[in-house]
C-alpha positions in Angstrom: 237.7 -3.2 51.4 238.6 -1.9 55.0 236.8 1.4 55.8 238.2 5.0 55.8 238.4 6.6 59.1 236.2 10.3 59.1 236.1 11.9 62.7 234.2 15.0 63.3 234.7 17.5 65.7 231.5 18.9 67.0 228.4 17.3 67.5 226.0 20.7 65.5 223.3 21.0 63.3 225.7 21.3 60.2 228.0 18.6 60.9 225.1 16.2 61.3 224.0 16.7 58.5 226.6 16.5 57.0 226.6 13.1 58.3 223.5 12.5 57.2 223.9 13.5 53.8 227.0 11.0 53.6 225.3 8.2 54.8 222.7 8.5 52.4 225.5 8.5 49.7 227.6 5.8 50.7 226.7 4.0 54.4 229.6 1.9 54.3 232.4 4.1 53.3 233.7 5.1 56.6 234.1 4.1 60.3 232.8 7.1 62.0 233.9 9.0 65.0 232.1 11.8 66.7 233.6 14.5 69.2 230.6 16.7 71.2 231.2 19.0 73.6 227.6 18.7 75.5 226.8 15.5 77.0 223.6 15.7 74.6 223.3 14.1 71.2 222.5 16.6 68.5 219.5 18.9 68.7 217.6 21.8 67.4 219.7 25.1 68.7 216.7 27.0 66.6 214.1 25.5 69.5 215.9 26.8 72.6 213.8 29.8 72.7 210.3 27.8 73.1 212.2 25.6 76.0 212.7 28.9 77.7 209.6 30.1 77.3 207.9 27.0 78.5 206.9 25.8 75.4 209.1 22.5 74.6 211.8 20.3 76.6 215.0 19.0 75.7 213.6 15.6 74.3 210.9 18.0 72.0 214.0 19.7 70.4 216.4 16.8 69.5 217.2 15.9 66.0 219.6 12.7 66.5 219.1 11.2 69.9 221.9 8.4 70.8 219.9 5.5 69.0 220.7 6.9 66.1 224.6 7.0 66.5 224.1 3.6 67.9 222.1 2.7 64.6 224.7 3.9 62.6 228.1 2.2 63.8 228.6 6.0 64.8 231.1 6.0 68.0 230.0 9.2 70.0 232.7 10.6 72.5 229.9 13.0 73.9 230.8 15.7 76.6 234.8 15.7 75.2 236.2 18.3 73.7 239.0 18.0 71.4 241.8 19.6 72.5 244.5 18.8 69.5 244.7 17.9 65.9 247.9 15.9 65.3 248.1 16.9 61.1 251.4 14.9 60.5 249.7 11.3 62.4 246.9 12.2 61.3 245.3 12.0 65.1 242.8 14.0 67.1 243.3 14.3 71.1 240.3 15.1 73.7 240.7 16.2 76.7 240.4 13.2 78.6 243.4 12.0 76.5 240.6 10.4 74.1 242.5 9.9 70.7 241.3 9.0 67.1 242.6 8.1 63.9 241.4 9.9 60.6 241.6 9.6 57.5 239.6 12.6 56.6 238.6 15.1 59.2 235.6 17.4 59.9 235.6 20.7 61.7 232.2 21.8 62.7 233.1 23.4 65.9 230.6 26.0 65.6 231.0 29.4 66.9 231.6 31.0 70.6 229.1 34.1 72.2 231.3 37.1 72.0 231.8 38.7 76.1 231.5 42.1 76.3 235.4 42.9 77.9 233.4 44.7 80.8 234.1 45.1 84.2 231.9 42.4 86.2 231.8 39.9 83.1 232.6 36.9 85.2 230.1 37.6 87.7 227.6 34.9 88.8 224.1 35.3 87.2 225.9 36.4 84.0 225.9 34.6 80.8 225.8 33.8 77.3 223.0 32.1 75.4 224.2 29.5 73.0 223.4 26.1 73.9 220.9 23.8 76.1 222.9 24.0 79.3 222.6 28.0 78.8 218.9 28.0 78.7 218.5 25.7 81.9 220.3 28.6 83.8 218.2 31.1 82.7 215.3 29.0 83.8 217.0 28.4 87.0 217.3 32.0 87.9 213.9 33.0 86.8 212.4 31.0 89.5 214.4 32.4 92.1 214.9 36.2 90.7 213.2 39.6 89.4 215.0 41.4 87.3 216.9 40.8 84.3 218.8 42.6 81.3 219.8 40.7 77.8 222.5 42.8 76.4 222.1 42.8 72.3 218.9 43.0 70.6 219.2 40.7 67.6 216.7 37.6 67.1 218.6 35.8 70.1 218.9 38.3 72.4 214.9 39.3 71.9 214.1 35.6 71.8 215.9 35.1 75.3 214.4 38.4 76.5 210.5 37.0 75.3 211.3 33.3 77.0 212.5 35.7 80.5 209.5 37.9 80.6 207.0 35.0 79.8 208.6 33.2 82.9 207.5 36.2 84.6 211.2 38.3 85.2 210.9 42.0 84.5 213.4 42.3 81.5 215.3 45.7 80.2 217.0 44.8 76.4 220.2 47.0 76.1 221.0 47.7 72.4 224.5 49.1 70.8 222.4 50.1 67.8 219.8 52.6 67.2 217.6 50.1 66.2 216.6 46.4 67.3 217.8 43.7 64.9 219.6 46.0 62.3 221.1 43.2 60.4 217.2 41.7 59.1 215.5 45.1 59.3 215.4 48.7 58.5 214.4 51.8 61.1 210.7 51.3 60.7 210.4 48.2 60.5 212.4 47.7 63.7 210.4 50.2 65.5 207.1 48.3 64.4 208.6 45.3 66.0 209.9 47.1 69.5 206.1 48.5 69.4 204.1 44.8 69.7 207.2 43.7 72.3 206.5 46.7 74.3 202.9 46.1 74.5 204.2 42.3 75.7 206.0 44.6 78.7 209.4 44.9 77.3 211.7 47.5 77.7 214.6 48.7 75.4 217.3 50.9 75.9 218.8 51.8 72.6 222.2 53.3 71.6 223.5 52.5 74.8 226.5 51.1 75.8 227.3 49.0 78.9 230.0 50.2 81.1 230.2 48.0 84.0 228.5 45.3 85.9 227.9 45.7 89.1 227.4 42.8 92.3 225.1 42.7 95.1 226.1 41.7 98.7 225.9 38.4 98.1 228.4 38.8 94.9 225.6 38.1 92.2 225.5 40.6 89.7 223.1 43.4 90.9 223.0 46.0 88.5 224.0 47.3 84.7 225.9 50.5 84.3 225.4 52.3 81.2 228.2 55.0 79.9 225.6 57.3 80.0 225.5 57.2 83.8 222.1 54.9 84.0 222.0 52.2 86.3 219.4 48.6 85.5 218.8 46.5 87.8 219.8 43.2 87.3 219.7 39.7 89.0 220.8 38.2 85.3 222.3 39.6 82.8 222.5 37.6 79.6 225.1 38.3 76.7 223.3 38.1 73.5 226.0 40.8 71.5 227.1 38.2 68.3 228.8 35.2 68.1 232.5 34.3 66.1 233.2 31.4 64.4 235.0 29.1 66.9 238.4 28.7 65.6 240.8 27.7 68.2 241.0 24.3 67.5 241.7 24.7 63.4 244.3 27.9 64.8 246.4 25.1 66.7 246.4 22.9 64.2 248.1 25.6 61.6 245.2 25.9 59.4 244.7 29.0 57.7 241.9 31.1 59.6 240.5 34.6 59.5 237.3 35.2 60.0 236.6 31.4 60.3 238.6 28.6 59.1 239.2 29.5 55.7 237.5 27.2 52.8 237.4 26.6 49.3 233.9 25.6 47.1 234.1 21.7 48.2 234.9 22.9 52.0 238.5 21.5 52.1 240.5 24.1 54.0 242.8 25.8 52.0 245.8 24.4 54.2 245.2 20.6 54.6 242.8 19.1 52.0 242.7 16.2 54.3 240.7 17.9 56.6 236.7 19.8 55.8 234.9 22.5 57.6 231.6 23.1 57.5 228.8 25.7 59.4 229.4 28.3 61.5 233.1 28.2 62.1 234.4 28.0 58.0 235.0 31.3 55.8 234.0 30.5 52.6 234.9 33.4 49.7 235.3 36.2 53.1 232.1 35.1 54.4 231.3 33.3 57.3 227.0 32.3 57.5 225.2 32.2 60.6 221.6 30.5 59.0 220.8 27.5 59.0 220.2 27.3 55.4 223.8 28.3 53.9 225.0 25.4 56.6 222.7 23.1 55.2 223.7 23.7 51.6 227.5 23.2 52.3 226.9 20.0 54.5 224.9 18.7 50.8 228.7 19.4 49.2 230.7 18.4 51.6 228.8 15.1 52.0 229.4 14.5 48.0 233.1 15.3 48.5 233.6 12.6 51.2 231.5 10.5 49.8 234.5 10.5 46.6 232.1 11.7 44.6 233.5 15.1 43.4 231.3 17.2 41.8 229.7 19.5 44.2 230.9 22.7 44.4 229.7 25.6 46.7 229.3 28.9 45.6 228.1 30.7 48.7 224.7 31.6 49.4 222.1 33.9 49.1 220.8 34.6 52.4 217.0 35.5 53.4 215.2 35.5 57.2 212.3 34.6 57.7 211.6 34.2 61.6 208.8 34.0 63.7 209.7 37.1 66.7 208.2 36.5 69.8 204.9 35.6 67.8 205.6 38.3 65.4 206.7 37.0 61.6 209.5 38.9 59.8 211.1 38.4 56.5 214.3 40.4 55.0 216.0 39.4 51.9 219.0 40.8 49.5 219.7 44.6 50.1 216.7 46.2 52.1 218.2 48.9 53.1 218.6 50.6 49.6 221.1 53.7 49.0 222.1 55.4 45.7 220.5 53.9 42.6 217.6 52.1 44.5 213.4 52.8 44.3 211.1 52.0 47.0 207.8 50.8 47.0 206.5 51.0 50.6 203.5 50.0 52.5 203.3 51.1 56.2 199.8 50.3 58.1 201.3 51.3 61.9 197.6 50.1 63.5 197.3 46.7 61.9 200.8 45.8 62.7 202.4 45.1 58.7 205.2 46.8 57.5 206.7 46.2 53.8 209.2 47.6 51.7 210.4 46.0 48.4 213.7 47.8 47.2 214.7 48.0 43.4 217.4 48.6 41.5 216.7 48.8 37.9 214.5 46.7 36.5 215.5 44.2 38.8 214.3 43.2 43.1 217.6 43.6 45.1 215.8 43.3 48.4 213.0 42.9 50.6 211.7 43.8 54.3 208.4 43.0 55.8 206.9 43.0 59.3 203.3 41.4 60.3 202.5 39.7 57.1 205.2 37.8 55.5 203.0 35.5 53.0 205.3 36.2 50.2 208.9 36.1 51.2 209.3 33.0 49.0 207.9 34.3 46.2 210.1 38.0 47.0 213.7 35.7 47.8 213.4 34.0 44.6 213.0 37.1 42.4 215.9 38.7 44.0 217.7 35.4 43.3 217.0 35.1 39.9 217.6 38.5 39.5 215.3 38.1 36.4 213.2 41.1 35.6 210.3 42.7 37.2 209.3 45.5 35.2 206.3 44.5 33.5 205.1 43.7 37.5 206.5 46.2 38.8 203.4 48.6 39.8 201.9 44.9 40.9 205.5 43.5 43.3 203.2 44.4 46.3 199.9 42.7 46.2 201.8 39.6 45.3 202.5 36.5 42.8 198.8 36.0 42.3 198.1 39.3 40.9 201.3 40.4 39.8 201.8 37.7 37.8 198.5 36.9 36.3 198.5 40.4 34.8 202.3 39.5 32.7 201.2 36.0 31.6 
């Protein structure tokens, strides 16, 4: 029986595994071609902040060096980017004129850092912080310079500002928000987090917004301009302000995309069932996930779809975070924030550092938020997924599933 062609078009974390996934399904199914941007074979984006801060290298962080394409009959066209989907031939095009034959193709083309539209964006000694090649220049310019501002304070943008200040730069974090990493915590929680960074000689500037960057004599970028008048040094500034799904490929091609490239539960797109999306760049049901466990779960479905299997089916995913910040652990699940209709059962020790807030609606846990001691977060992300009832625990939900469960059973 002679082989179905399956090209895929970005060399991530998702659409390995997706690969992965397939192969342990049905290894002989297809002849297998591979597009990659980076000249890399596929590693651990989650691991660039240690390689900035000293801690790893690139050959510490990789997932699926070139052996294994090699020990897979997997053609790699590494360090090509594909610059056309031809839907009626059924042909992708790189842009070193590169083409390849499918019979079913996958999109995991990621997503793109989003550029503040400011004056001085194009400078040199600014940039983004997405990939391996990002992180060497940030290295690069912290042995030759001082001072350095990450614009956006979510986990990447702290992450980036940690790795810059343990390589000795003095580093100011410029925040939209009023609070660092509003999407995984609440006000105090966040301002229990900026505490221990400070101590670690950060500096924040929150509910700020950049105006302007501003070059030296020698053109570098020199300085950030806030609308507020202030003025931050700055030798490199790095944009850390959110990332979109990376569509411009799948837009080309005609395929339906809004957010991302819009999916359905066995991540065809909605336009072409010939061709799958997976990670960062699909919309699935409005929603496009940035963690890597949503990714992985859709790679598990889209593997069983390829494979001609046909019986997985996607639902979306309910998200939790559980990080590791600079040394400090977090965890947020469901809705922490609260509102109308929600109790809250909260447990702020400001001196030793831990931070907790469980959020209920009903008798049911819609959310979680903890700083300093995350030990439970499993336990805490599987109640709120269940969604099964916590009332005869309730005056127990904090002090855990080893007390709060013993006393129901």
């Amino acid at each position: 029986m002679q082989k179905q062609k399956l090209v895929m078009v970005g060399n991530g974390m998702a659409g390995v595994k997706t690969l992965e996934e397939l192969l342990k399904l049905v290894p002989d199914r297809y002849d297998i071609t591979v597009f990659g941007a980076e000249p890399h074979g596929n590693y651990n984006r989650i691991l660039l902040s240690p390689v900035l801060a000293g801690e790893m290298s690139l050959p510490d962080i990789m997932l699926n060096d070139l052996d294994w394409y090699r020990a897979h009959g997997i053609a790699l066209h590494a360090g090509r980017q594909v610059v056309e989907i031809d839907r009626v031939r059924r042909i992708v095009r790189a842009d070193d004129g590169t083409e390849a034959r499918y019979d079913r193709l996958l999109l995991a083309t990621g997503s793109v850092p989003f550029i503040l539209p400011v004056p001085g964006k194009d400078l040199p000694g600014v940039i983004a912080y997405r990939d391996i090649a990002d992180t060497e220049a940030m290295i690069e310019a912290a042995n030759q310079h001082r001072h350095a501002v990450v614009i956006g304070a979510g986990l990447l943008g702290l992450e980036a500002a940690n790795g810059l200040a343990l390589r000795g730069m003095a580093v100011t974090v410029v925040h939209l928000g009023n609070w660092i990493m509003e999407r995984q915590l609440d006000r105090p929680a966040a301002e229990l987090l900026q505490a221990t960074l400070e101590a670690k000689g950060m500096r924040f500037c929150l509910a700020a917004q950049t105006a302007e960057l501003v070059s030296g004599e020698g053109g570098r970028v020199a300085e950030v301009r806030l609308k507020d008048g202030r003025s931050i040094p700055a030798d490199l500034v790095v944009m850390a302000a959110g990332i979109r799904p990376n569509t411009t490929l799948a837009e080309r091609a005609r395929l339906l995309c809004e957010r991302g490239i819009v999916v359905s539960d066995t991540l065809q797109t909605v336009t072409d069932p010939r061709i799958y999306a997976v990670g960062e760049c699909a919309m699935h049901r409005g929603i496009a996930y940035g963690l890597v466990a949503p990714l992985f779960e859709q790679a598990k479905v889209c593997a069983n779809h390829l494979a001609g299997y046909g019986i997985g089916r996607y639902p979306g995913s309910v998200t939790s975070t559980k990080l590791k910040v600079t040394g400090v652990d977090v965890f947020s699940a469901g809705n922490f924030m609260g509102g109308e209709g929600c109790d809250e059962i909260v447990l702020h020790d400001r001196p030793g550092g831990v931070y907790k807030k469980l959020v209920l609606k009903g008798d049911q846990l819609a959310g979680a938020v903890m700083v300093g001691d995350t030990a439970d977060g499993a336990w805490l992300f599987q109640l709120v997924r269940e969604g099964r009832s916590v009332a005869d625990m309730r005056e127990r939900l904090m002090f855990g599933p080893a007390v709060a469960e013993a006393a129901t059973a």
